[in-house]
N, C-alpha and C positions, 0 to 999 in steps of 0.2 A: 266184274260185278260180284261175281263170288267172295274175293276178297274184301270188297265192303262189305258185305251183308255180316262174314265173317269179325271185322276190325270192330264194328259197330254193335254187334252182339258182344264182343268182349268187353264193349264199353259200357254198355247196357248191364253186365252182371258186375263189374268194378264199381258205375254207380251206384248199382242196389246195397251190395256189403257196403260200401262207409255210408251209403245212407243209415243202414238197419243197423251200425257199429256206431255211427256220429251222432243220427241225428233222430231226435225223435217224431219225427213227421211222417216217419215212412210207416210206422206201426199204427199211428192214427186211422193213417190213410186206409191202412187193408180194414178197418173198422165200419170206413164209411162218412168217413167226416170231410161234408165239401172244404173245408179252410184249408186240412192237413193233404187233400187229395191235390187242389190247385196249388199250393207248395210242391207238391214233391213234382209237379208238371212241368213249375215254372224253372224251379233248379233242374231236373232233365233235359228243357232244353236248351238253357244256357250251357248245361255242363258237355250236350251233342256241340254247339254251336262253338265253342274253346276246345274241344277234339277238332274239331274239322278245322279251325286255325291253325292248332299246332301243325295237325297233319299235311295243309298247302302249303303256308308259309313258315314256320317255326322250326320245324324238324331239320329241312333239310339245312339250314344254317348253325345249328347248333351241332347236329353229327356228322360235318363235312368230311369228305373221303378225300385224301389226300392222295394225287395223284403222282405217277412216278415220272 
């Protein structure tokens, strides 16, 4: 459990920087603007929802460990 809370907080500060480096919805948001605020919601959890894919199904296929 620790390690998610851990995996998902790093994913949580990787979203914020290229939000606050890409996109400009995330500086609206801290202003207060419903439109910029349900944007940066909606992308969060699409962007939790394609971590957690890669992390079940994706990962382990792409960095296969080659067995002796």
């Amino acid at each position: 459990m620790k390690n998610v809370v851990i995996k998902f907080s790093l994913f949580t500060v990787i979203y914020i920087l290229f939000s606050w480096i890409i996109a400009n919805d995330f500086v609206c948001a801290l202003k207060g603007d419903p439109l910029c605020m349900q944007n940066v919601a909606i992308r969060y959890i699409i962007f939790i929802v394609l971590m957690v894919v890669y992390e079940k199904w994706v990962k382990d296929k792409v960095f296969k460990r080659k067995e002796k």
